[in-house]
C-alpha positions as CSV (number, residue, x, y, z in Angstrom):
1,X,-12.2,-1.2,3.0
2,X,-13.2,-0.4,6.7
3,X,-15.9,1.7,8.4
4,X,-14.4,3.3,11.9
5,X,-17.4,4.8,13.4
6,X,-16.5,5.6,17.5
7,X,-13.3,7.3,18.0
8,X,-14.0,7.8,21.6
9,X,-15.9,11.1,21.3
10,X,-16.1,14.5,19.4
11,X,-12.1,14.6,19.1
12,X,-9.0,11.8,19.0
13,X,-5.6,12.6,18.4
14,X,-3.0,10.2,16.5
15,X,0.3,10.8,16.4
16,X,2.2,8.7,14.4
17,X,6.1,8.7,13.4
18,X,7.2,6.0,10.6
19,X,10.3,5.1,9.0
20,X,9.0,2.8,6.1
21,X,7.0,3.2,3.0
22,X,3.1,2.2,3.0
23,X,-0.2,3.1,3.8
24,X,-1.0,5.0,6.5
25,X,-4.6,2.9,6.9
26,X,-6.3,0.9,4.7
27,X,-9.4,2.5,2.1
28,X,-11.5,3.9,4.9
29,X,-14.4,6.2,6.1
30,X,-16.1,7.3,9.2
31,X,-18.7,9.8,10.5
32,X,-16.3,12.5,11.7
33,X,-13.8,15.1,9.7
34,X,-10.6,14.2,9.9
35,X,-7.6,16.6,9.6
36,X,-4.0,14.7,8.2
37,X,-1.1,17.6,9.4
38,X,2.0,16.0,7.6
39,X,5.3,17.9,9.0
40,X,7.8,16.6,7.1
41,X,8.7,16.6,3.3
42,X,7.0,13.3,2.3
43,X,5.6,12.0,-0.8
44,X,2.1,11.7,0.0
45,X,-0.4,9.8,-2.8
46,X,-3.9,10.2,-1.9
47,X,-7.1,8.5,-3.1
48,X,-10.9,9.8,-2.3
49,X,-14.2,8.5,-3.4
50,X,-12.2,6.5,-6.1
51,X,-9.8,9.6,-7.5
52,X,-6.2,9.6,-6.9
53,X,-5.3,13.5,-6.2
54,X,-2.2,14.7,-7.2
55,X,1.0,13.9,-5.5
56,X,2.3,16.1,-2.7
57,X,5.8,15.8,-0.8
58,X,5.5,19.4,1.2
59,X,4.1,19.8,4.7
60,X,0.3,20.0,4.6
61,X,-3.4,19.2,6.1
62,X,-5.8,17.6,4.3
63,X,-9.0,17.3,5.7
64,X,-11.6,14.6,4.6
65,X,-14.9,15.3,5.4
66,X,-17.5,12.7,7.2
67,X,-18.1,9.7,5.1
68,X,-15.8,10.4,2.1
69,X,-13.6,7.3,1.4
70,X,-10.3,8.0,1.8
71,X,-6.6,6.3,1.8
72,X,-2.9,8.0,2.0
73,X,0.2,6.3,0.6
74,X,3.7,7.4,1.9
75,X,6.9,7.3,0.3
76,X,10.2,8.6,1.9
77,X,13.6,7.6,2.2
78,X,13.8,9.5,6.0
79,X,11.1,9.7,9.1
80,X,7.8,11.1,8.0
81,X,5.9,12.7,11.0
82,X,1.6,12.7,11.2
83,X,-0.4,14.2,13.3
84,X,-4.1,12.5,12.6
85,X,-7.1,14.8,14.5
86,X,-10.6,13.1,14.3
87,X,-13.2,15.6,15.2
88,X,-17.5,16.3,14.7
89,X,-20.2,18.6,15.0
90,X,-19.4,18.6,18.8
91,X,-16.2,20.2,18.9
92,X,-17.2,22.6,15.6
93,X,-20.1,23.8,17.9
94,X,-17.7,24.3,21.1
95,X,-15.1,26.4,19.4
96,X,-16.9,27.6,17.0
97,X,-14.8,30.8,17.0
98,X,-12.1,28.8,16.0
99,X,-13.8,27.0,13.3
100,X,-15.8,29.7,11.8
101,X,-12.6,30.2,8.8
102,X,-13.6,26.6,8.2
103,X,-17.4,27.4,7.5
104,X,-16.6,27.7,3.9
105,X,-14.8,24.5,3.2
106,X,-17.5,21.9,5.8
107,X,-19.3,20.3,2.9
108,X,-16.4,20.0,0.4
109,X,-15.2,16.3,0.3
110,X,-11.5,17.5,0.3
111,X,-9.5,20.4,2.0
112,X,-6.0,21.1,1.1
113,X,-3.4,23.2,3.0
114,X,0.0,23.5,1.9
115,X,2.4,24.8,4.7
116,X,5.3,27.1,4.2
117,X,8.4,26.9,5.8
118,X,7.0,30.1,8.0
119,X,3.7,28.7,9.3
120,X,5.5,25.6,9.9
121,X,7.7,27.2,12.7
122,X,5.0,29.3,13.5
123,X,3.1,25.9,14.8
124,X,6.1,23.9,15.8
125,X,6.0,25.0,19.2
126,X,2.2,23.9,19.8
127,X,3.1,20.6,18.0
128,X,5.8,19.8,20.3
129,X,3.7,20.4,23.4
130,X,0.9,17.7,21.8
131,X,4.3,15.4,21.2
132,X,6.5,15.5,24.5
133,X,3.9,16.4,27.0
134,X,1.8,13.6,29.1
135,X,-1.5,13.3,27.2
136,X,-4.3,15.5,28.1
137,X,-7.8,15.5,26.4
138,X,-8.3,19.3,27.2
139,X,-4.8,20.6,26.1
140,X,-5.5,18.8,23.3
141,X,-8.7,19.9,22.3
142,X,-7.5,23.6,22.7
143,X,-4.1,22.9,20.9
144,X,-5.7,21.7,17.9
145,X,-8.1,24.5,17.8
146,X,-5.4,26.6,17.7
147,X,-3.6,24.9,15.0
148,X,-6.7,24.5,13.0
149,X,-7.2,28.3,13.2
150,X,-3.9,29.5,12.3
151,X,-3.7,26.7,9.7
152,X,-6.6,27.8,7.6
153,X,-6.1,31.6,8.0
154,X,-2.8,32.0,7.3
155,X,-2.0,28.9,5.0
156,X,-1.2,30.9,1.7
157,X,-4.4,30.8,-0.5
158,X,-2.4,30.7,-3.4
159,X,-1.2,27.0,-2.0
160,X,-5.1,26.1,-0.9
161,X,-6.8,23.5,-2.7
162,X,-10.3,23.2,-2.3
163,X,-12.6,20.4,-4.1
164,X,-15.7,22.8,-3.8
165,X,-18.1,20.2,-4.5
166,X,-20.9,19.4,-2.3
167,X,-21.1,16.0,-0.5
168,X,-22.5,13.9,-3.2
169,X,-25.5,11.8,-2.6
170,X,-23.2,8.3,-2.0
171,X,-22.2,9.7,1.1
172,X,-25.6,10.7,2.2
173,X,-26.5,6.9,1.1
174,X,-23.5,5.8,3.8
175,X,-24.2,7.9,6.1
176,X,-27.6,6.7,6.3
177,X,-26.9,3.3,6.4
178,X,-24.7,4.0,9.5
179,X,-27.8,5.2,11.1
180,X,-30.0,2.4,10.2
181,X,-27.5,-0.6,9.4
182,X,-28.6,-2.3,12.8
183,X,-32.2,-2.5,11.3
184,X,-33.4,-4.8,9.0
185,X,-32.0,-2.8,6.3
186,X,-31.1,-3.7,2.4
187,X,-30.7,-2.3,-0.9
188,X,-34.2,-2.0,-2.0
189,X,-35.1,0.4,1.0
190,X,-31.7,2.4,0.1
191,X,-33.4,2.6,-3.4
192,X,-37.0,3.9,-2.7
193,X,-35.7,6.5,-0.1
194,X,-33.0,8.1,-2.0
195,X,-34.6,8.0,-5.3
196,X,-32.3,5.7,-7.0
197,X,-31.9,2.5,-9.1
198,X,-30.4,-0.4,-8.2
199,X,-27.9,-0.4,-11.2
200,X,-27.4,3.3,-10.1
201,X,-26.4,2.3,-7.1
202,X,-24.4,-0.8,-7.7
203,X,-22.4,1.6,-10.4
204,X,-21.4,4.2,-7.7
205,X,-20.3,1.8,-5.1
206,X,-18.2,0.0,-7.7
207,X,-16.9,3.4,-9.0
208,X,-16.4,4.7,-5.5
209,X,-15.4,2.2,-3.2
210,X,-14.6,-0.8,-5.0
211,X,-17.2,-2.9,-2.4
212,X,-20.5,-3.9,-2.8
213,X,-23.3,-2.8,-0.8
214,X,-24.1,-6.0,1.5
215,X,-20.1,-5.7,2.2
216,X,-20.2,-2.1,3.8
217,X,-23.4,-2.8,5.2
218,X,-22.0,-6.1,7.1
219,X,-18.7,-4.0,7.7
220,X,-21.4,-1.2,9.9
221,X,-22.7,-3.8,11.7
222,X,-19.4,-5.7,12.6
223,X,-18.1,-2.3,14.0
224,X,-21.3,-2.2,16.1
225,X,-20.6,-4.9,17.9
226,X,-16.8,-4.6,18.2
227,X,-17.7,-1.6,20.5
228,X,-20.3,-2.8,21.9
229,X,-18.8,-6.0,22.9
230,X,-16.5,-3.8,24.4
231,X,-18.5,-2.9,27.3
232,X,-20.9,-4.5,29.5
233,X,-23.7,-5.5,27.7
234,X,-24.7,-9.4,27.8
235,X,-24.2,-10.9,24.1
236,X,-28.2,-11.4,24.2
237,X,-29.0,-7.8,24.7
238,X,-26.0,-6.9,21.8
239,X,-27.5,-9.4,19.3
240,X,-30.9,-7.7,19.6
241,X,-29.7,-4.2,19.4
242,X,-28.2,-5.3,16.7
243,X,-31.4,-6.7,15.0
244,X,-30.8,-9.7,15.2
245,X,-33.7,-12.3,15.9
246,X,-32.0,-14.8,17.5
247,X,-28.7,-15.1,19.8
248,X,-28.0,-17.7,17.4
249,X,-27.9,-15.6,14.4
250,X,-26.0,-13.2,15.9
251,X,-23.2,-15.9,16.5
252,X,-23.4,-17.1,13.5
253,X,-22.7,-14.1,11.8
254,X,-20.0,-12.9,14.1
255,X,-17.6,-16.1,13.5
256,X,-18.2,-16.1,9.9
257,X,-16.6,-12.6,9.6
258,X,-13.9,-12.7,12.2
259,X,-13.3,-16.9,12.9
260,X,-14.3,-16.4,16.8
261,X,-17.7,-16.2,18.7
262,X,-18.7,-13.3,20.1
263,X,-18.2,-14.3,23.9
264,X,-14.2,-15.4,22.8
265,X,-13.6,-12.3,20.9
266,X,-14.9,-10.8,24.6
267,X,-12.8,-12.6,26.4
268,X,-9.6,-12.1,24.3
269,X,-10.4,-8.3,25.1
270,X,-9.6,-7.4,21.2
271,X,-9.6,-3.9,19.9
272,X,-11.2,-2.6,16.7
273,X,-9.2,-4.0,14.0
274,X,-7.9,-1.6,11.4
275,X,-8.5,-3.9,8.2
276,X,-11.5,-5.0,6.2
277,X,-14.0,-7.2,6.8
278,X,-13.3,-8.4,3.2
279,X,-9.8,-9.3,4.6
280,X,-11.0,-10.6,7.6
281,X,-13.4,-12.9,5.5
282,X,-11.3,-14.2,2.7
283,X,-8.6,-15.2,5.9
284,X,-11.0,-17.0,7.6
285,X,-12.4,-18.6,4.6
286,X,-8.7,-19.8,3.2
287,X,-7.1,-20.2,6.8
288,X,-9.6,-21.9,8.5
289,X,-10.4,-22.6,12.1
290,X,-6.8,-22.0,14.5
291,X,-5.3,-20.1,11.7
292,X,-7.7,-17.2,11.6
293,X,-8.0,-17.4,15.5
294,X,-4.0,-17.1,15.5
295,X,-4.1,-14.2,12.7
296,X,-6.8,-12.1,14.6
């Protein structure tokens, strides 16, 4: 399981073209919507919040909404072709023409578009520009409004799948956490402020996520400091933006996870990694020392 939380602002385009069978990313979630446009005839298996969804090989977008856990499994015997949008409030309040078809479907944790053969060419000229053409933040940004737009008014609503089902309170719980996981923060304090018990709680993040509550929460603040280590803050002031007491607790709790201090994972220049920090612990636990270091 992983937590992405920056994806460089309000939108991020990934395109993504593969020949093999797999995942697309590991069980995930993050704080924005993200919008999966599949254009080719794949067989796409997709779990959220613990539910497999039934199995899809046409064109489509899915869209996940902000912390819903979420992973897509691809099967194909020929190229399958994604186009992965990440966007937030920011962009939704920019274009919000554009959007405004999408008002209805915001706080559902799922969004399903199937796309005929005639909206498929109707966008294929807009999804060729946002392939072959040098990136551009703005082009992008207006191109995917466009597709977004044309997508959810013209999809056939016979086709639409909508889980019309609020956000449930786990993913208020998450999102919180996100908020607050630099504080001093634990499951008793999740308890009195949502009005749940601690059974309650350990049952939905079993049923949901398959990871237990200090796991996500050390996940959160591991992706803190991956960003934040990216830039040019001294380790000191990280550590106690992080909440931690001491520099040396900060260290501490950095190599445990990943195998490497936090000044060598600086100087390596690493990018957010896009596995677990389950995975990342169990390696370093049965590797050990140079062979974690050599598998980061």
């Amino acid at each position: 399981m992983a937590f992405f939380e920056d994806y460089g602002s309000d939108f991020l385009l990934d395109y993504q073209l593969s020949k093999s069978d797999g995942w697309c990313a590991p069980m995930h979630l993050h704080p924005h919507y993200e919008a999966l446009l599949v254009t080719t005839e794949t067989e796409q298996a997709t779990t959220i919040n613990g539910q497999p969804l039934p199995v899809i090989s046409a064109p489509s977008l899915t869209i996940f909404a902000p912390f819903a856990m979420h992973r897509t499994e691809y099967r194909h015997n020929s190229p399958s072709e994604r186009f992965v949008f990440y966007f937030g409030a920011d962009l939704l309040k920019s274009y919000a023409d554009a959007f405004k078809p999408f008002e209805e479907h915001a706080q559902s944790v799922f969004s399903r578009f199937i796309l005929s053969p005639e909206l498929l060419e109707l966008i294929r000229s807009e999804l060729t520009a946002l392939r072959e053409k040098p990136r551009d933040p703005t082009l992008e940004r207006l191109s995917f409004c466009l597709l977004f737009y044309r997508i959810i008014t013209k999809a056939p609503l016979e086709l639409a799948w909508n889980q019309a089902q609020s956000l449930e309170k786990i993913n208020k719980i998450i999102q919180y956490m996100a908020e607050h996981c630099q504080e001093n923060l634990n499951s008793e304090d999740i308890c009195r402020k949502f009005y749940i018990s601690r059974s309650k709680l350990n049952k939905d993040f079993s049923r949901y996520f398959s990871i237990t509550f200090h796991e996500l929460l050390t996940e959160m603040r591991l992706n803190k400091a991956y960003f934040m280590l990216r830039g040019k803050k001294s380790i000191k002031e990280i550590a106690r933006e992080l909440g931690f007491e001491k520099d040396t607790y900060f260290y501490t709790f950095f190599k445990r996870y990943t195998g490497l201090t936090p000044l060598q994972w600086r100087k390596a220049k690493k990018t957010v990694p896009l596995h677990s920090v389950s995975s990342i612990a169990k390696k370093h636990l049965s590797d050990k020392g140079d062979k974690t270091q050599k598998a980061l």
